[in-house]
C-alpha positions as CSV (number, residue, x, y, z in Angstrom):
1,X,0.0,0.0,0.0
2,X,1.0,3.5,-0.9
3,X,2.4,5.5,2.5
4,X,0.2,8.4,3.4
5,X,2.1,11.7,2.6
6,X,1.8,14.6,5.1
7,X,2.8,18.3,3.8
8,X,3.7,20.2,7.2
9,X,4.1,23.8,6.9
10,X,6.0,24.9,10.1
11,X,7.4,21.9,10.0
12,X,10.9,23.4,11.7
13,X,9.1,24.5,14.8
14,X,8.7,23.0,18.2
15,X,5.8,21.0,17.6
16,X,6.9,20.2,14.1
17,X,9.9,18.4,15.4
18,X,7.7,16.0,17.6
19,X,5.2,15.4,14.8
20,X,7.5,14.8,12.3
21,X,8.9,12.0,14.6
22,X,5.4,10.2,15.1
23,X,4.1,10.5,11.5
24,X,7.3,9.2,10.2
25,X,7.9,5.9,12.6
26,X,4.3,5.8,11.9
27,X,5.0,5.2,8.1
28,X,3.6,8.4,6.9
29,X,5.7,10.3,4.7
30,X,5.8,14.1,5.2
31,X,6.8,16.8,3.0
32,X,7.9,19.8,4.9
33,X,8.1,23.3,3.7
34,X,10.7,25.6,4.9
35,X,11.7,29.4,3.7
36,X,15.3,28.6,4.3
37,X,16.4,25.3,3.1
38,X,19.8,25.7,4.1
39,X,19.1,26.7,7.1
40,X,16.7,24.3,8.8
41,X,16.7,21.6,6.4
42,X,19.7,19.8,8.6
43,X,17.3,20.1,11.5
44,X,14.5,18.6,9.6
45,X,16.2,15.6,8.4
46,X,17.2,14.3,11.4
47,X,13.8,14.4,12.8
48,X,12.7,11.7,11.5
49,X,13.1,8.4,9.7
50,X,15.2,8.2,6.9
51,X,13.5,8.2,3.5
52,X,10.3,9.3,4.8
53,X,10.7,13.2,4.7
54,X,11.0,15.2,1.8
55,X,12.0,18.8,2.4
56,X,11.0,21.9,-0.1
57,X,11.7,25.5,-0.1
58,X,9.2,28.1,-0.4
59,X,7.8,31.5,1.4
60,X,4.6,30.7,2.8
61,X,3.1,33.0,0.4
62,X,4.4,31.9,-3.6
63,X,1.5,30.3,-4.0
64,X,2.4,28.8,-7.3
65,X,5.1,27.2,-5.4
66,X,2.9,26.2,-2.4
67,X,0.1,24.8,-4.9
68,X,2.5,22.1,-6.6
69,X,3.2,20.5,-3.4
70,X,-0.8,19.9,-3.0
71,X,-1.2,17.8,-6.2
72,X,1.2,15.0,-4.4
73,X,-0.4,15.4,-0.6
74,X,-3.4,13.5,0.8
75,X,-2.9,15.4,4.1
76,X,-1.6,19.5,5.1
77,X,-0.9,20.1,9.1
78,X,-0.4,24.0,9.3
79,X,1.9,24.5,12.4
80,X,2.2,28.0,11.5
81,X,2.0,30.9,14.4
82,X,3.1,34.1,15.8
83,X,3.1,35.7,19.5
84,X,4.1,39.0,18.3
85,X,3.7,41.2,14.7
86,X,7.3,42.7,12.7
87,X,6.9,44.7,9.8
88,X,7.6,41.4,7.8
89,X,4.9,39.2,9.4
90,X,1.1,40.6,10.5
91,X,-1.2,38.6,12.5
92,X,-3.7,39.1,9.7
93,X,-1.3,37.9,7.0
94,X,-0.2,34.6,9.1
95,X,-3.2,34.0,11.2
96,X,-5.9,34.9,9.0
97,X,-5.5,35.0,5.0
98,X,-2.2,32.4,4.8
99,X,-4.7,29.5,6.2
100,X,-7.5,30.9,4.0
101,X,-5.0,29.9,1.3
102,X,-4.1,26.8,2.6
103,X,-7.8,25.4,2.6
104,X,-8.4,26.5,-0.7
105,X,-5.5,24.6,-1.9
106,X,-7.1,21.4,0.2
107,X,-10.8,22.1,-1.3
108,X,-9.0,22.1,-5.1
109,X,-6.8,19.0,-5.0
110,X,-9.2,17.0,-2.5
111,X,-7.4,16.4,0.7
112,X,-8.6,13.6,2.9
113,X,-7.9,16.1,6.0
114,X,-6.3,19.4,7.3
115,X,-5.3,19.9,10.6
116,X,-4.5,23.5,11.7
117,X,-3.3,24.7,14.6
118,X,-5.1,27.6,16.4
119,X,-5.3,28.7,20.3
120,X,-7.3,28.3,23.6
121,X,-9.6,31.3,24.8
122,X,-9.7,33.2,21.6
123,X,-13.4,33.6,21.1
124,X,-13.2,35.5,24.7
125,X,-10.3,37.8,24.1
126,X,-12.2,40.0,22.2
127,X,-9.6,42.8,22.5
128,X,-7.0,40.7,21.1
129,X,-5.6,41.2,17.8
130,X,-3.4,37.8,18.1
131,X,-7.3,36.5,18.9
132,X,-9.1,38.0,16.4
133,X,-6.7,37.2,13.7
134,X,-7.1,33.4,14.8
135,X,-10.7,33.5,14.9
136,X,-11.3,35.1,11.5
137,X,-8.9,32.5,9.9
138,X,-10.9,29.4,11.9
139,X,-14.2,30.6,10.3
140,X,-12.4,31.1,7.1
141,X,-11.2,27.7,7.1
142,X,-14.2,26.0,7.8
143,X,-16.0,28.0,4.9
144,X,-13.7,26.7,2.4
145,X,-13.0,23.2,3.3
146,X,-15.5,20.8,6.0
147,X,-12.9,18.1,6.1
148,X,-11.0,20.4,8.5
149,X,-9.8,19.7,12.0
150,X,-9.2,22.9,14.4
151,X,-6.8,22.3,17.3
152,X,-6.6,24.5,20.4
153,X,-4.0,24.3,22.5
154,X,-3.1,25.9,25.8
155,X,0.8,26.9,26.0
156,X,2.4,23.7,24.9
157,X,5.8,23.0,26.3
158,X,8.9,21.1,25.7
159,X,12.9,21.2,25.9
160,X,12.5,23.7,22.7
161,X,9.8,26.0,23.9
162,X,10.0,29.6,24.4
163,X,7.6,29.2,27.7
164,X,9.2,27.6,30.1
165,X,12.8,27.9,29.2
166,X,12.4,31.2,28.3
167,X,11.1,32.0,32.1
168,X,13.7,29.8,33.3
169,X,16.0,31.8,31.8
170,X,14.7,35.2,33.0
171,X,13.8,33.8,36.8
172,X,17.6,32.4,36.3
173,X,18.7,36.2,35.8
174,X,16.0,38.5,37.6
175,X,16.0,38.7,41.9
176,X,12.2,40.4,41.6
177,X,9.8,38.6,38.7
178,X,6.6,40.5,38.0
179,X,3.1,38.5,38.1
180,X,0.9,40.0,35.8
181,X,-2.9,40.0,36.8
182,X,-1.4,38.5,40.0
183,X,-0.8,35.5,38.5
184,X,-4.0,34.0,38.9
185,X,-4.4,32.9,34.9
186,X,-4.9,29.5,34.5
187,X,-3.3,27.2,32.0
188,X,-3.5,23.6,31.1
189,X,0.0,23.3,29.8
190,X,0.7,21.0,26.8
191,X,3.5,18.9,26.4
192,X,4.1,18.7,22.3
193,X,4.8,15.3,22.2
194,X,0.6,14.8,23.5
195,X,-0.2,17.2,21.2
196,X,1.9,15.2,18.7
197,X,-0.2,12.1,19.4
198,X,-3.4,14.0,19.2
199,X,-2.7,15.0,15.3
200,X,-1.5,11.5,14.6
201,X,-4.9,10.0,16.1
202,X,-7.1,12.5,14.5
203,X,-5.6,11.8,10.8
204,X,-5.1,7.6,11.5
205,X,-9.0,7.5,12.9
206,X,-10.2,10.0,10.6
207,X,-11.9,11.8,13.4
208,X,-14.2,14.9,12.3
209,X,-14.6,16.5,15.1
210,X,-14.0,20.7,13.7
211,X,-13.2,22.2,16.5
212,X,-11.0,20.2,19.7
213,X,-9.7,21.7,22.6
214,X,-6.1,20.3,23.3
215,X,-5.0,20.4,26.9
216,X,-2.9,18.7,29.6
217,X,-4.0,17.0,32.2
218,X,-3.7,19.9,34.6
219,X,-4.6,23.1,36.1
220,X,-1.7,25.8,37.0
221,X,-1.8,29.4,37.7
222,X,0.5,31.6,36.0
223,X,2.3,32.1,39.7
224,X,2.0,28.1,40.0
225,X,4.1,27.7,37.0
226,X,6.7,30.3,38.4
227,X,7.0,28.2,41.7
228,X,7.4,25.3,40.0
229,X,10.2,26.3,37.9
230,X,12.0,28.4,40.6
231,X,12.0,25.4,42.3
232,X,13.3,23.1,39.5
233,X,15.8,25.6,39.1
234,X,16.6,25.9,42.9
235,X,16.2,30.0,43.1
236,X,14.3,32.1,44.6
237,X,12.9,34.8,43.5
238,X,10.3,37.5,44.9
239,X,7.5,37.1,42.3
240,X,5.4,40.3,43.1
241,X,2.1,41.4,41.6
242,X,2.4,44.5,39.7
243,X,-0.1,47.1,39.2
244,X,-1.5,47.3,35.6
245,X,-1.0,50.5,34.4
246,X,3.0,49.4,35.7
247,X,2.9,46.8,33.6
248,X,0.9,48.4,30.0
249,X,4.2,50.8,30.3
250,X,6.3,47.9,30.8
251,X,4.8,46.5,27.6
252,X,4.9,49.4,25.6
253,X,9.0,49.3,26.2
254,X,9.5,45.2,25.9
255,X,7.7,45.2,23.0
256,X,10.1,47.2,21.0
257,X,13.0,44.6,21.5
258,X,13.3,42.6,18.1
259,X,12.3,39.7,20.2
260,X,9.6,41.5,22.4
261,X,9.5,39.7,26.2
262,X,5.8,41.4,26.5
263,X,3.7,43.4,24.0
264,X,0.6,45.1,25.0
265,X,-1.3,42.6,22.9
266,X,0.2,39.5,25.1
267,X,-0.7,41.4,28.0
268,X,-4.4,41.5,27.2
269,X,-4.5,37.9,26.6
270,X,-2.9,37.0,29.8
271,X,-6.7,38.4,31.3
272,X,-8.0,35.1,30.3
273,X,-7.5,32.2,31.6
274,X,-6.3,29.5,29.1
275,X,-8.3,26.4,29.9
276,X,-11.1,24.1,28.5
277,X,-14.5,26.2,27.6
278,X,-17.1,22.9,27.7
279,X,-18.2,24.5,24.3
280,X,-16.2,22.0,22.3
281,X,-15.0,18.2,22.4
282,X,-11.3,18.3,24.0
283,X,-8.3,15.5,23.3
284,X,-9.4,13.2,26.3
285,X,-13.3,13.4,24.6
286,X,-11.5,12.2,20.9
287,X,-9.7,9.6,23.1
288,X,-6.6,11.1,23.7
289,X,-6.0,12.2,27.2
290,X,-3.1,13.6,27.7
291,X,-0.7,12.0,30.3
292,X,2.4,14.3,30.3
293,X,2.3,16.5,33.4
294,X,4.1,20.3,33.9
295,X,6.5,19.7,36.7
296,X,7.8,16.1,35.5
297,X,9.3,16.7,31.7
298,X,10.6,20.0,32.9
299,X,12.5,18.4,35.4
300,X,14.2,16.3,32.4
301,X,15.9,19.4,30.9
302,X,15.7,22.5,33.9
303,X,19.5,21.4,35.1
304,X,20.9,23.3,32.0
305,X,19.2,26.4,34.0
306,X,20.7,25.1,37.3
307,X,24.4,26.2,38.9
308,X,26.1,23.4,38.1
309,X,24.4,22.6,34.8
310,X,24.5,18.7,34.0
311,X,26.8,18.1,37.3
312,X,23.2,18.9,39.1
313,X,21.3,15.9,38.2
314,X,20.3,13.5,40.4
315,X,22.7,10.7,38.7
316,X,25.9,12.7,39.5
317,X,24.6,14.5,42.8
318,X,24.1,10.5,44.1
319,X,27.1,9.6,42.9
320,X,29.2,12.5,44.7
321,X,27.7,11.3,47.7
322,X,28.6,7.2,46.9
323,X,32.1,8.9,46.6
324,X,31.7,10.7,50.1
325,X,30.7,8.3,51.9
């Protein structure tokens, strides 16, 4: 039989590193689309197995380009995302019309399935651009193509995030940490190798399901994430609730970095909390609870954060005291 091929745009990302892994042990072959061959195309191929992943060059908008590919696929996973807007990439442009595109392209050349990755809590943060950009390409996809599968995540994590090593990184270097909204948003953090099997399941059972709310299998507040790192980490840190009008002019200056560490866009989204809905069918509803939880797989890479780096773990720490004693 003829192996299933997969075109993954986003494909050098975090989650497209752990997809690209189970579709390909799974004996699908994936095609993924990169703007800078040279540059990530290393990565790529060592994700996955050998002779199983094609790689091809292309911006995500040369559609003639882009449409070629779609004549060959019989599934497209859009990985796509930003947090933050640069004169080069819009939330509009990304969010919005390059999905629009993408499930036109699947209508045309009859795709069994696209999968597209959106986010949790947008239809209630309604004074979000990043939200509204999300929501307007969701309804946009679902116009053009019903053999469509939304996903929404909460934050997903792994070793290659830019959520929890990125804090652990800034609670490494800060003494004071702000808490925004004092840090009572909740979060169902993701681990992307759940989020992983939940793509794989969706296109292997042919599951229909639109819309599915991805999360983990539990709840943290923003502060209970802090704590949890700090303490992986062994700092401490005061974590102090700051005022908002503090931190909308705290915003205003991050955000002009080239890699912003807050915009006031994120900031309005950290009002809402980032859980399940119960307006649509979530991962454990499809059949796919998640099983990965926060505290454990961050423990597996926060000694790089640690003093002491990989001579923190608990495999030399025991064996200094073998040699002790």
């Amino acid at each position: 039989m003829k192996a299933k091929n997969c075109l993954i745009f986003g494909g050098s990302g975090q989650i497209g590193s752990f997809l690209i892994r189970k579709l390909t042990k799974n004996n699908i072959k994936v095609t993924v689309v990169t703007r800078n061959i040279h540059q990530k195309g290393l990565k790529i191929k060592t994700q996955g197995n050998a002779g199983f992943i094609d790689i091809k060059e292309a911006k995500i908008f040369e559609e003639n380009k882009i449409e070629k590919l779609f004549s060959e696929a019989d599934y497209c996973i859009n990985l796509i995302g930003i947090l933050y807007e640069n004169k080069r990439n819009t939330f509009k442009s990304i969010h919005t019309i390059f999905p629009t595109l993408l499930a036109k392209l699947c209508k045309k050349y009859n795709l069994k399935h696209f999968v597209h990755i959106s986010a949790l809590g947008i239809n209630d943060a309604v004074d979000s651009q990043y939200a509204i950009s999300k929501l307007e390409g969701e309804n946009n996809i679902l116009t053009n193509f019903s053999r469509t599968t939304i996903l929404r995540p909460s934050v997903v994590f792994s070793n290659s995030d830019n959520f929890s090593t990125q804090f652990m990184t800034l609670l490494r270097r800060l003494p004071v940490f702000p808490l925004y909204y004092s840090g009572k948003t909740k979060f169902m953090p993701l681990h992307a190798t759940d989020l992983s099997n939940i793509i794989y399941h969706i296109l292997s059972n042919k599951i229909e399901t639109q819309v599915i709310e991805c999360v983990g299998p539990e709840i943290l507040t923003f502060k209970e994430i802090l704590q949890i790192l700090l303490n992986l980490i062994n700092k401490k840190r005061l974590l102090i609730p700051m005022p908002l009008s503090l931190a909308k002019i705290s915003a205003k200056f991050f955000q002009l970095l080239p890699k912003p560490l807050l915009t006031e866009d994120q900031l309005r989204l950290l009002k809402y909390d980032n859980v399940t809905s119960g307006k649509y069918k979530t991962n454990s509803d499809i059949g796919v609870p998640s099983k990965l939880f926060f505290k454990n797989e961050v423990k597996k890479y926060s000694f790089m954060w640690r003093d002491g780096g990989e001579f923190s773990t608990e495999k030399y720490m025991s064996e200094n005291l073998k040699e002790e004693n």
